[in-house]
The first five atom37 places (N, CA, C, CB, O) and aatype in JSON, in Angstrom:
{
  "aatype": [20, 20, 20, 20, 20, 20, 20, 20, 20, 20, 20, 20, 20, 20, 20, 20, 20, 20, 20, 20, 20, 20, 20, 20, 20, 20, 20, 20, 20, 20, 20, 20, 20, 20, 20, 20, 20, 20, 20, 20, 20, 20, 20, 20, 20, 20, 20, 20, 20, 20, 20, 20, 20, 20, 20, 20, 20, 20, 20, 20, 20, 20, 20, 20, 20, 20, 20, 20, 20, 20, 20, 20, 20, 20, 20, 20, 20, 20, 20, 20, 20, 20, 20, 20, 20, 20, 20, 20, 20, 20, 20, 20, 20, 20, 20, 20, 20, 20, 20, 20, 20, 20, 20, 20, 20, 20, 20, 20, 20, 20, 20, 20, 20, 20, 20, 20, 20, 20, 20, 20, 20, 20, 20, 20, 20, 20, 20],
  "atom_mask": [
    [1, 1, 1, 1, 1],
    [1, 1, 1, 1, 1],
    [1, 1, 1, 1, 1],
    [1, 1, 1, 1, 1],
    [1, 1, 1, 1, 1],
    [1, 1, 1, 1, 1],
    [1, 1, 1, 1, 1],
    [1, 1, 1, 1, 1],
    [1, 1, 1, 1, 1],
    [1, 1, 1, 1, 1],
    [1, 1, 1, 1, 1],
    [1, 1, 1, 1, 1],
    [1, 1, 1, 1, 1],
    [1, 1, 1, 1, 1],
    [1, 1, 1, 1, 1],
    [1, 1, 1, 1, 1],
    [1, 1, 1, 1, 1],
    [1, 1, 1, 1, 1],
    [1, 1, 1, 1, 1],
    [1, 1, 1, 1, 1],
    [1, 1, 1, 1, 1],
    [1, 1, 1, 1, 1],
    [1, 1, 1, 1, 1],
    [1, 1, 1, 1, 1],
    [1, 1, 1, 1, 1],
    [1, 1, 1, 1, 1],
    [1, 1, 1, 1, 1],
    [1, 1, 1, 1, 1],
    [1, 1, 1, 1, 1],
    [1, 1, 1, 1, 1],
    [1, 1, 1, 1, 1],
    [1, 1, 1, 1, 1],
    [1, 1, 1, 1, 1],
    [1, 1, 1, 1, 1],
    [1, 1, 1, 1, 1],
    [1, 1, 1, 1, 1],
    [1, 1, 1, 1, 1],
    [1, 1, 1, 1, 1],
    [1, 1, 1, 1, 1],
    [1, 1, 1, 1, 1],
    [1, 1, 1, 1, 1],
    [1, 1, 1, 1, 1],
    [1, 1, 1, 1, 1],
    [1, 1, 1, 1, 1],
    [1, 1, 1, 1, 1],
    [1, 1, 1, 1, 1],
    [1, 1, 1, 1, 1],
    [1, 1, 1, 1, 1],
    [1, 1, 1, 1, 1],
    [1, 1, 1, 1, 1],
    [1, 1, 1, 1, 1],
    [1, 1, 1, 1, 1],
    [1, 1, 1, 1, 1],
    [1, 1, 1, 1, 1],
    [1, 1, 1, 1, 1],
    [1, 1, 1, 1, 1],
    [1, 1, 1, 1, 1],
    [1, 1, 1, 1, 1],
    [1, 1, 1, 1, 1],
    [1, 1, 1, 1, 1],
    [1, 1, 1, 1, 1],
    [1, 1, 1, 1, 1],
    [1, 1, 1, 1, 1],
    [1, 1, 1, 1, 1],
    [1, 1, 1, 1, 1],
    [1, 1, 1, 1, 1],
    [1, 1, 1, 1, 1],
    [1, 1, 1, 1, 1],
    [1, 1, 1, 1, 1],
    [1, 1, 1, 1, 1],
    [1, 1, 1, 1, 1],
    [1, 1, 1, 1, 1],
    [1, 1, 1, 1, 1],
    [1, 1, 1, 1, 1],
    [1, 1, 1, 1, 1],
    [1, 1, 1, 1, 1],
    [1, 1, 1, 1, 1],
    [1, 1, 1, 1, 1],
    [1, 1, 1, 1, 1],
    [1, 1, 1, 1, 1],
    [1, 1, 1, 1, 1],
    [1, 1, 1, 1, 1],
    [1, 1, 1, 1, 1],
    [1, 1, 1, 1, 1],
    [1, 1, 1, 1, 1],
    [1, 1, 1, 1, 1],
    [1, 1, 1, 1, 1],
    [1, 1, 1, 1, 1],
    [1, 1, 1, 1, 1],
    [1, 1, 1, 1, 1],
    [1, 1, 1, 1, 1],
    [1, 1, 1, 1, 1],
    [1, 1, 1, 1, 1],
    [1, 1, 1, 1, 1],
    [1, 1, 1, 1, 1],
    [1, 1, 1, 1, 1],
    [1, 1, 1, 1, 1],
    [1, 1, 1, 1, 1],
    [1, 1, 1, 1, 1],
    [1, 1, 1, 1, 1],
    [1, 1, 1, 1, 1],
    [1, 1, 1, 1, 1],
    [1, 1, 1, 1, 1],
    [1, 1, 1, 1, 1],
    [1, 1, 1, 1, 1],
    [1, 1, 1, 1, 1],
    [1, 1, 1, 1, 1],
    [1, 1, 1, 1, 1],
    [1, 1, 1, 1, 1],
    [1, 1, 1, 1, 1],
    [1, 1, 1, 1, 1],
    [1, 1, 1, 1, 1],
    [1, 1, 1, 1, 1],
    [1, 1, 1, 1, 1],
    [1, 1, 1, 1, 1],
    [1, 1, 1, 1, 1],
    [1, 1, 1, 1, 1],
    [1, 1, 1, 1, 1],
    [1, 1, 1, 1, 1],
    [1, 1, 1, 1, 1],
    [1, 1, 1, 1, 1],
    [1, 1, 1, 1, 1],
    [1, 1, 1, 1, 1],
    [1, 1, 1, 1, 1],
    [1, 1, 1, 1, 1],
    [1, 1, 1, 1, 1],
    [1, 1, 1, 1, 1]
  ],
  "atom_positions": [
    [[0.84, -1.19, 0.0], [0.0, 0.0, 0.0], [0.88, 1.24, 0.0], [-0.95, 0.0, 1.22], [1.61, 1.38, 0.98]],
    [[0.92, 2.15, -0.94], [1.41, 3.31, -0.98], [1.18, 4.19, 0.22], [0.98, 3.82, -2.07], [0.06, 4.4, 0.69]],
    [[2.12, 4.61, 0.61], [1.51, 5.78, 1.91], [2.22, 7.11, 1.56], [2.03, 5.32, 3.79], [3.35, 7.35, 1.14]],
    [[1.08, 7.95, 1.92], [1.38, 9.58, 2.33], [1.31, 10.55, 3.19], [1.0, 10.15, 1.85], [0.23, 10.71, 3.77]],
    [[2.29, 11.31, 3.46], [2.5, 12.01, 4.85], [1.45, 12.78, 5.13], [3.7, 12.88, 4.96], [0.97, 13.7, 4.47]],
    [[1.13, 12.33, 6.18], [-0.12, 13.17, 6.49], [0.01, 14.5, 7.65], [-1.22, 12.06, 7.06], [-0.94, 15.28, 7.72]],
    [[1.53, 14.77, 8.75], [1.64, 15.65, 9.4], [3.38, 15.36, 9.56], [0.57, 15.66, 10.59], [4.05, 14.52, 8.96]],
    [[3.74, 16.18, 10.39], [5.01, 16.34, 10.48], [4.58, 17.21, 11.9], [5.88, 17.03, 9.07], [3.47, 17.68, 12.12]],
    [[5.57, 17.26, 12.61], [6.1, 17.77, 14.35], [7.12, 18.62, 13.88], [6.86, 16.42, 15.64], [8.06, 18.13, 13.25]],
    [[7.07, 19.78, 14.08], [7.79, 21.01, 13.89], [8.32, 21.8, 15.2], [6.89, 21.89, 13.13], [7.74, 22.84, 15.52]],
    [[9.54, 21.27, 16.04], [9.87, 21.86, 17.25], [10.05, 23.11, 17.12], [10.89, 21.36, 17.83], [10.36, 23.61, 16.04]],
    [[9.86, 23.92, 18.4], [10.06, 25.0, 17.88], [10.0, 26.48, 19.73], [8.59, 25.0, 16.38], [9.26, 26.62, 20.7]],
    [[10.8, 26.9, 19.39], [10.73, 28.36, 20.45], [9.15, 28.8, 20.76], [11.54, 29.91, 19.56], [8.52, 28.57, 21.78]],
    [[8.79, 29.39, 19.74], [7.38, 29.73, 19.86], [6.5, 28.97, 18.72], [7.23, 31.33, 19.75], [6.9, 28.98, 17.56]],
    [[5.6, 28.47, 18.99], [5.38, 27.73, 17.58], [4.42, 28.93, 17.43], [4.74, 25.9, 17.43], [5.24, 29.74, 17.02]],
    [[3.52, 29.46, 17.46], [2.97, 30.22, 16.53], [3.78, 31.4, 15.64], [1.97, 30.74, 17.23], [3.57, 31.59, 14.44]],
    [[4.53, 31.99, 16.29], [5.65, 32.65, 15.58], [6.52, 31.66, 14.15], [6.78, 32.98, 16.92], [6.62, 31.85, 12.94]],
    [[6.98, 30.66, 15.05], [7.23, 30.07, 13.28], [6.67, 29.31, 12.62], [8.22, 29.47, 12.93], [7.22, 28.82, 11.63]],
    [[5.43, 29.01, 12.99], [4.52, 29.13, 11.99], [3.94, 29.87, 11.6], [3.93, 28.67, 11.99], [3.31, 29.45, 10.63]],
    [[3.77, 30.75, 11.8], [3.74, 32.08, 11.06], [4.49, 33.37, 10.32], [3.34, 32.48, 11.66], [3.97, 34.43, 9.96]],
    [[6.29, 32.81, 10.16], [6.89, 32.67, 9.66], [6.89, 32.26, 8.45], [7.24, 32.39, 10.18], [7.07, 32.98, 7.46]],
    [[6.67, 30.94, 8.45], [6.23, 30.22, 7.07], [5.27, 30.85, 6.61], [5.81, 28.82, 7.1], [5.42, 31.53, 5.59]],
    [[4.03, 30.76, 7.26], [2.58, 31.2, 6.19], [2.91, 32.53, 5.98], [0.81, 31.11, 6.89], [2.3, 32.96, 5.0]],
    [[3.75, 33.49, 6.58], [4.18, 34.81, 5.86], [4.53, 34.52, 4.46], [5.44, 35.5, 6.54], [3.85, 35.04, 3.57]],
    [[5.52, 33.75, 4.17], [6.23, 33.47, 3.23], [5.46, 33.5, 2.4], [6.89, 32.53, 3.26], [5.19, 34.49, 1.73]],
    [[4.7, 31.82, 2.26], [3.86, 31.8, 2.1], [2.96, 32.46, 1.36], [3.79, 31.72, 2.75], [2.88, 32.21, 0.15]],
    [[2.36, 33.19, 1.82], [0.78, 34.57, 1.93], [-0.22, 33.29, 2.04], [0.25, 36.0, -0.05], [-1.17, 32.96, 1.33]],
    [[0.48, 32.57, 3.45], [-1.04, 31.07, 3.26], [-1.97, 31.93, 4.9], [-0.07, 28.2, 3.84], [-1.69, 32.74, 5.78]],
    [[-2.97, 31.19, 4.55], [-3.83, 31.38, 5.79], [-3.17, 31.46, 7.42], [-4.8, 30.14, 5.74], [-2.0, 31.09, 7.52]],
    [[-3.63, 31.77, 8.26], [-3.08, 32.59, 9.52], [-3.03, 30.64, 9.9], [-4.4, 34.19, 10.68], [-3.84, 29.94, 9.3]],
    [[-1.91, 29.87, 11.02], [-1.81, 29.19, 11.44], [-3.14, 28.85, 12.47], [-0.7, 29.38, 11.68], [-3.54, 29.77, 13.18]],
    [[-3.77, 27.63, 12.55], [-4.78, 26.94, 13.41], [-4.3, 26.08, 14.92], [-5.45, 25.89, 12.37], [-3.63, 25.05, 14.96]],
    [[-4.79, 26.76, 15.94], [-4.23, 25.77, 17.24], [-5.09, 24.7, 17.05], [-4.35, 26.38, 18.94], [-6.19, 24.79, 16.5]],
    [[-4.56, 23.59, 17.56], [-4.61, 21.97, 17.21], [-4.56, 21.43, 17.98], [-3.84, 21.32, 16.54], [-4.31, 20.29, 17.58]],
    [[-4.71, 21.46, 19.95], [-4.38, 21.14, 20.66], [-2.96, 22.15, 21.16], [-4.45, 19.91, 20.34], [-2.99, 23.36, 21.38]],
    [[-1.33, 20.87, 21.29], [-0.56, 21.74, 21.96], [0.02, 22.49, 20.5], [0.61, 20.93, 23.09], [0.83, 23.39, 20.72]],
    [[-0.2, 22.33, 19.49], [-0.07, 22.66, 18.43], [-0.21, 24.17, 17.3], [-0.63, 21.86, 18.31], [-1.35, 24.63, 17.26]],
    [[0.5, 24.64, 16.72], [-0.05, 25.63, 15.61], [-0.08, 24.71, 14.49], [0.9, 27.04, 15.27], [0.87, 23.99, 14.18]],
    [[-1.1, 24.75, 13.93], [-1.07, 23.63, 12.21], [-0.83, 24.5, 11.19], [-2.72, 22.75, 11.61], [-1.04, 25.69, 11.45]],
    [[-0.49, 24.25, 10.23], [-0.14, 24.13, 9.16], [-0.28, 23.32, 8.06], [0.56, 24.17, 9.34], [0.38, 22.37, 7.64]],
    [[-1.6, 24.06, 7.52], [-2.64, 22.76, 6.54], [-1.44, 22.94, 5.05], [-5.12, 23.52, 5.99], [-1.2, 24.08, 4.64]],
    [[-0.96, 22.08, 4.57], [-0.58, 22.98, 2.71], [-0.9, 21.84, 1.94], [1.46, 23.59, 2.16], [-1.3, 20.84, 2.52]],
    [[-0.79, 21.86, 0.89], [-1.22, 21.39, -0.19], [-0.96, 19.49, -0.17], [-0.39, 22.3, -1.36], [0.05, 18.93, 0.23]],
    [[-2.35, 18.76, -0.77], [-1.99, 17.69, -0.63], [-2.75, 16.5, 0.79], [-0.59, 18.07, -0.61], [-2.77, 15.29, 1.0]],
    [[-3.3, 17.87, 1.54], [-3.5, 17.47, 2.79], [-2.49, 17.21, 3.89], [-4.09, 16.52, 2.64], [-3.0, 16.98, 4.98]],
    [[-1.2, 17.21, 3.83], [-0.38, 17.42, 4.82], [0.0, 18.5, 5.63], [0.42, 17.12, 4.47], [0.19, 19.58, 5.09]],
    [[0.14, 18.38, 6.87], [0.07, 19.7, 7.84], [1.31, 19.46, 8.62], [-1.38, 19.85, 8.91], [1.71, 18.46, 9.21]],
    [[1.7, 20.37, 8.49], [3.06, 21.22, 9.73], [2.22, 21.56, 10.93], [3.93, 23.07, 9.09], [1.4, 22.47, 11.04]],
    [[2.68, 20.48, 12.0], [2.33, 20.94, 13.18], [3.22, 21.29, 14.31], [1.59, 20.17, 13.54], [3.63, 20.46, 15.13]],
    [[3.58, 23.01, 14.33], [4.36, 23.17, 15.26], [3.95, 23.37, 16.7], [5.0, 24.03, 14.88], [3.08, 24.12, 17.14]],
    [[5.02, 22.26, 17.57], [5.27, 22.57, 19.02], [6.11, 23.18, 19.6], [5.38, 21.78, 19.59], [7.18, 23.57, 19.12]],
    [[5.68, 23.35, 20.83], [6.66, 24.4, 21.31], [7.31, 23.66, 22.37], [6.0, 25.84, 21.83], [6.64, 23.14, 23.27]],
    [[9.02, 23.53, 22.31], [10.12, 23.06, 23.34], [11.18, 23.62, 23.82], [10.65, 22.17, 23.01], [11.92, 24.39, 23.2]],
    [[11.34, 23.2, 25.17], [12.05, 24.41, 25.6], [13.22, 23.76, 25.84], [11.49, 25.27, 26.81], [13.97, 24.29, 26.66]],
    [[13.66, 22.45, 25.19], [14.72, 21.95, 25.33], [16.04, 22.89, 25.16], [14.63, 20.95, 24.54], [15.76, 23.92, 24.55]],
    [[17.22, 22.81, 25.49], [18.49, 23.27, 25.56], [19.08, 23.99, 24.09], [19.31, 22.04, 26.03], [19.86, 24.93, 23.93]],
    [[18.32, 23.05, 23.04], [18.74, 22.69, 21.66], [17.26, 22.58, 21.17], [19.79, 21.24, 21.47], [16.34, 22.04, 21.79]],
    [[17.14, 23.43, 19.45], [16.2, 22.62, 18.78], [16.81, 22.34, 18.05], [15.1, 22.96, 18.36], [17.6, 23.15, 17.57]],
    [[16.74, 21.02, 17.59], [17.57, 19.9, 16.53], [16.85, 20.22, 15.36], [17.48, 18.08, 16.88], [15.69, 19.82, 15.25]],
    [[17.58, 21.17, 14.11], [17.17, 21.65, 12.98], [16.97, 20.69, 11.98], [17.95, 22.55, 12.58], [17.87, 19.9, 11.71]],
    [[15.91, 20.67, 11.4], [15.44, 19.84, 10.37], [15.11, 20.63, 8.99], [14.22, 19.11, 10.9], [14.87, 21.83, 8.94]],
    [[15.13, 19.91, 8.09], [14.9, 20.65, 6.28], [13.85, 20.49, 5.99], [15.62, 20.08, 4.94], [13.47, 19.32, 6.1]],
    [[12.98, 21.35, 5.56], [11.25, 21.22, 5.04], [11.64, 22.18, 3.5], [9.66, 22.3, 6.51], [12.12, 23.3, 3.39]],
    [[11.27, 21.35, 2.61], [10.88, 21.41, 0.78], [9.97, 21.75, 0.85], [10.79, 20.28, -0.26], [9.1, 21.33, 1.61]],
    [[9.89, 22.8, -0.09], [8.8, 23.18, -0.72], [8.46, 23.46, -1.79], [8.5, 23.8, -0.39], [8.62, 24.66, -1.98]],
    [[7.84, 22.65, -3.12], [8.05, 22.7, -4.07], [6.76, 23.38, -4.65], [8.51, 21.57, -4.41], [5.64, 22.85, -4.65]],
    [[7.09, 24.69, -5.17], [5.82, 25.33, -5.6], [6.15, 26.23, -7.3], [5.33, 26.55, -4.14], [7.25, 26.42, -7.81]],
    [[5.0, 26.57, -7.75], [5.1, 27.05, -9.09], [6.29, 28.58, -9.48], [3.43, 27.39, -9.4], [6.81, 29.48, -8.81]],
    [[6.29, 28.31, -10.46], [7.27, 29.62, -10.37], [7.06, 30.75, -10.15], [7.85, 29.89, -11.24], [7.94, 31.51, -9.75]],
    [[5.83, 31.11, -10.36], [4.69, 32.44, -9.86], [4.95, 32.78, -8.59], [3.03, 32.08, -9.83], [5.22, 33.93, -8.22]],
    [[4.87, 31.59, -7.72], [4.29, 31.64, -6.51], [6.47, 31.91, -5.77], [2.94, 29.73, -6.07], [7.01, 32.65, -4.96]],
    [[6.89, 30.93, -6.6], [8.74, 31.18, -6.08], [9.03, 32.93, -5.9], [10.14, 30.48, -7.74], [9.45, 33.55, -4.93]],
    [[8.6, 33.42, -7.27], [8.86, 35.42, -7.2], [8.13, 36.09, -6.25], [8.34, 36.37, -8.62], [8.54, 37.14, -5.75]],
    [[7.01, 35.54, -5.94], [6.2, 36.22, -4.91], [7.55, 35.58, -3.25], [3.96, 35.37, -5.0], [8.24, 36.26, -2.48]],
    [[7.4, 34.48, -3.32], [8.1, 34.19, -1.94], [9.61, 34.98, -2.12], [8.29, 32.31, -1.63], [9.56, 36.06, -1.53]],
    [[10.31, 34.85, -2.46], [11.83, 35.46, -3.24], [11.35, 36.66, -2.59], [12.17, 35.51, -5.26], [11.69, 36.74, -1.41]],
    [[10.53, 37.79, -3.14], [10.26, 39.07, -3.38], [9.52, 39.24, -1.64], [9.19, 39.33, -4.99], [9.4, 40.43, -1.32]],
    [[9.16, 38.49, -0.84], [8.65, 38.48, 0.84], [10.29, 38.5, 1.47], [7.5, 36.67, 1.45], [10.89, 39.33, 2.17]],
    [[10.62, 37.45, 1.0], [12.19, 37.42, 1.89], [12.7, 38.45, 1.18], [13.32, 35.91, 1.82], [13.21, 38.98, 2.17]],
    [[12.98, 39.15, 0.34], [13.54, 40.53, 0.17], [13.34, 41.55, 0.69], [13.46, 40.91, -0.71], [14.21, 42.25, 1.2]],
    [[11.96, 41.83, 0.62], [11.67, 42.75, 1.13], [11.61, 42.76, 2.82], [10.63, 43.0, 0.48], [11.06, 43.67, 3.43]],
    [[12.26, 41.65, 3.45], [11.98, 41.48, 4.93], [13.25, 41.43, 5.04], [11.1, 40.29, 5.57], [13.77, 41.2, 6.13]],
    [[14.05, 41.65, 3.81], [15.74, 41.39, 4.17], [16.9, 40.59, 4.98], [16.03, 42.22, 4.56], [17.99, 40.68, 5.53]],
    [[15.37, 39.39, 4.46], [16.26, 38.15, 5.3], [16.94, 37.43, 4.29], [15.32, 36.98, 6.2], [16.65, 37.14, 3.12]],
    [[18.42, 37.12, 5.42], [19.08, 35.88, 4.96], [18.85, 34.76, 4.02], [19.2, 35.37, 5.81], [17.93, 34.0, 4.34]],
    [[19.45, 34.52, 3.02], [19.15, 33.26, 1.85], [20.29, 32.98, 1.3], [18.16, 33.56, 0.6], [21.25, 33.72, 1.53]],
    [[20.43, 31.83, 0.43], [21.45, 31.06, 0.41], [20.63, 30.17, -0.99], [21.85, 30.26, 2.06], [19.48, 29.74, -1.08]],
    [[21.99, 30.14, -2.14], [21.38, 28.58, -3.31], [21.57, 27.7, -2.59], [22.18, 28.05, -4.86], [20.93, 26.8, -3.13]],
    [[22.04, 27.26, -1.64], [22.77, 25.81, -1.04], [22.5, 25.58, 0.13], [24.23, 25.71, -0.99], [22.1, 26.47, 0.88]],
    [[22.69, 24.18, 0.57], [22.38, 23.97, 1.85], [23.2, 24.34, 3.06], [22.18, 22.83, 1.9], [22.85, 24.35, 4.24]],
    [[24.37, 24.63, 2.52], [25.77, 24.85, 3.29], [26.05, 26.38, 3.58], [27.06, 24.25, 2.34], [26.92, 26.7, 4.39]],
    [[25.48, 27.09, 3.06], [24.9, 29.08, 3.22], [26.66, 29.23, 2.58], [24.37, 30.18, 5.74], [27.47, 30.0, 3.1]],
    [[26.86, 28.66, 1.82], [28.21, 28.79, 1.26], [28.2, 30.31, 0.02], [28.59, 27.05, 0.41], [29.09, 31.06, -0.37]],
    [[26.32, 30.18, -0.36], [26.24, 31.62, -1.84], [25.37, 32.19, -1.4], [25.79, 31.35, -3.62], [24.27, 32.06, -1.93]],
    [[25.55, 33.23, 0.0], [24.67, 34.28, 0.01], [24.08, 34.85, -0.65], [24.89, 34.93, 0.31], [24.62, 35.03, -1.75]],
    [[22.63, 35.48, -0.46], [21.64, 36.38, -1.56], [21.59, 35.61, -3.08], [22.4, 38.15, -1.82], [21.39, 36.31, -4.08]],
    [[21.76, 34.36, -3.19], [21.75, 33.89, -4.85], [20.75, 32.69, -4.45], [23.55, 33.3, -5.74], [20.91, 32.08, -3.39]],
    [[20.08, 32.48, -5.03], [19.34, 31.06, -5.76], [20.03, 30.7, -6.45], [18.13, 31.04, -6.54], [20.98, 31.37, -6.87]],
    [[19.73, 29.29, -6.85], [20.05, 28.16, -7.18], [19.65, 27.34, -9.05], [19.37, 27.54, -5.94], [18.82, 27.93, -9.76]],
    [[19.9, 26.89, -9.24], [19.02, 26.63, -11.05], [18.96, 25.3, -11.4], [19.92, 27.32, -12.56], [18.71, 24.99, -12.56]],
    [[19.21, 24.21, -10.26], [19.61, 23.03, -10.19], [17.88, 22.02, -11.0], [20.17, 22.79, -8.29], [16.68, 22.21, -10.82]],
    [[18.31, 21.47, -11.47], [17.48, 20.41, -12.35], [15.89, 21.07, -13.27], [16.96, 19.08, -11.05], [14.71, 20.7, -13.29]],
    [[16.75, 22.29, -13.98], [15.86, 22.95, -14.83], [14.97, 24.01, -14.22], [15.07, 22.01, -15.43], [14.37, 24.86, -14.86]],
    [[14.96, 23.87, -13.04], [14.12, 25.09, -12.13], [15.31, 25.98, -11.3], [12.87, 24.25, -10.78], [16.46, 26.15, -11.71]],
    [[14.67, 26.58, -9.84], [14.66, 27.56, -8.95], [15.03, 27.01, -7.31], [13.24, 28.22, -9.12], [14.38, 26.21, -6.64]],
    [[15.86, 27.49, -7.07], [15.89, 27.23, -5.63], [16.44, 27.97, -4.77], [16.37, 26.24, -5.36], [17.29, 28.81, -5.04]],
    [[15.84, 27.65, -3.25], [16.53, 29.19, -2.19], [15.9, 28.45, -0.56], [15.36, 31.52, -2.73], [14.85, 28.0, -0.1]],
    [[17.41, 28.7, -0.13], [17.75, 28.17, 1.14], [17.38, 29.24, 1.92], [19.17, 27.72, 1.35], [17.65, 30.34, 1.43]],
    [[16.67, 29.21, 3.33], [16.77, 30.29, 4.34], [15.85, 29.56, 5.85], [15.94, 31.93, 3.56], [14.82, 28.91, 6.04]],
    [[16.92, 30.13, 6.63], [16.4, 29.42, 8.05], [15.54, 30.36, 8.76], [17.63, 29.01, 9.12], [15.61, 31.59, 8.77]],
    [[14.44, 29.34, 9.55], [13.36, 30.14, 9.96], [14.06, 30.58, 11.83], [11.62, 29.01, 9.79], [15.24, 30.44, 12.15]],
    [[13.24, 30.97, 12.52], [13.58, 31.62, 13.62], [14.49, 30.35, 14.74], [12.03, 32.32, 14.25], [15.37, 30.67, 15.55]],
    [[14.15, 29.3, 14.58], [14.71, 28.28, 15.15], [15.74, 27.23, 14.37], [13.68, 27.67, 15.62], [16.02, 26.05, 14.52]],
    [[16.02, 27.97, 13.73], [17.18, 27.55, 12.66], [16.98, 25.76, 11.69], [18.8, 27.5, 13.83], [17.86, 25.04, 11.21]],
    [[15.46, 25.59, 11.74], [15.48, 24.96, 10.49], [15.23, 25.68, 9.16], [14.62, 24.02, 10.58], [14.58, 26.7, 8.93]],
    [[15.99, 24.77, 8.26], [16.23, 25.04, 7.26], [14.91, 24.54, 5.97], [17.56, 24.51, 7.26], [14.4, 23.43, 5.84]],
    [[14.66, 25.79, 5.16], [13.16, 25.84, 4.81], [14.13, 26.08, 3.06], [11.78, 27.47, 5.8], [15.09, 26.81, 2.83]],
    [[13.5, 25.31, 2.28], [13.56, 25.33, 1.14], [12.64, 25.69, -0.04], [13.86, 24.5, 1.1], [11.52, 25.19, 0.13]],
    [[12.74, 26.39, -1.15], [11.75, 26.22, -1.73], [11.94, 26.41, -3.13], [10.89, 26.9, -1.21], [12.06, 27.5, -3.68]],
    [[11.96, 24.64, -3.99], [11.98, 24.45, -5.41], [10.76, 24.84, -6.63], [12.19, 23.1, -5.42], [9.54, 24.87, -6.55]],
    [[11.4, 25.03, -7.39], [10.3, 25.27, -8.34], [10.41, 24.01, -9.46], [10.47, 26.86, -9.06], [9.81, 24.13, -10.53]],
    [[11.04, 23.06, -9.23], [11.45, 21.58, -10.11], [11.5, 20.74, -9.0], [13.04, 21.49, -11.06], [11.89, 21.32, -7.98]],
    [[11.18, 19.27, -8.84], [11.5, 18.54, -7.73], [13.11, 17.96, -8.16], [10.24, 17.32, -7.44], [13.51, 17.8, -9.32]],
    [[13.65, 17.78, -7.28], [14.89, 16.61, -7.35], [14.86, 15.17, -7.64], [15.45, 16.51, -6.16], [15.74, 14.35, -7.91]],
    [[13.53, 15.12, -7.51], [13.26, 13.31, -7.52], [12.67, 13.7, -9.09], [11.75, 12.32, -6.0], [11.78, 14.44, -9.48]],
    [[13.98, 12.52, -10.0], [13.12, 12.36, -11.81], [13.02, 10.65, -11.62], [14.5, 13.0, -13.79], [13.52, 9.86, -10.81]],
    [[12.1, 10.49, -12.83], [12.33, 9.24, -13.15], [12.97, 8.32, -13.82], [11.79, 9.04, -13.3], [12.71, 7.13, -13.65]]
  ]
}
């Protein structure tokens, strides 16, 4: 049986703050409490559900986001104008540049708790 992700656990300082972070990006709907949770419905039916931990460390994780190219200039043009930090690479090795890797668009930038948020306009996975 094929399976698909249906949520993901998003640690986090404040979770409504970075989730609302993202849906800035975004321009998605204002984040939903879920219990101990902020959700994060996106496309597909899978939801980002951030918690909030006050552990020592939040152990940074990578979230893809693969969206149309329309929608890449609009996000590009939010992180500009908010004059945040970005990177083509995962390694923040090419400040302020995107990326052109497998016929599309790409751009690295960490959210308030230092995971790392991606967002392609081609997937990486061909057949």
């Amino acid at each position: 049986m094929p399976a698909r992700l249906d949520h993901t656990i998003v640690r986090s300082r404040d979770r409504f703050a970075a989730a609302r972070f993202l849906t800035d990006l975004l321009d998605a709907p204002e984040p939903k409490p879920f219990g101990p949770f902020a959700s994060v419905p996106l496309e597909g039916g899978v939801t980002l559900d951030y918690l909030d931990d006050d552990a020592p460390r939040i152990v940074p994780q990578h979230l893809a986001f693969l969206v149309p190219e329309d929608e890449f200039d609009a996000i590009l043009a939010r992180i500009e104008e908010r004059r945040l930090r970005y990177w083509a690479d995962p390694y923040h090795h090419e400040p302020q540049r995107i990326n052109h890797h497998h016929g599309g668009r790409g751009v690295y930038i960490d959210d308030p708790d230092g995971h790392s948020i991606e967002f392609i306009t081609h997937t990486y996975v061909t057949d």
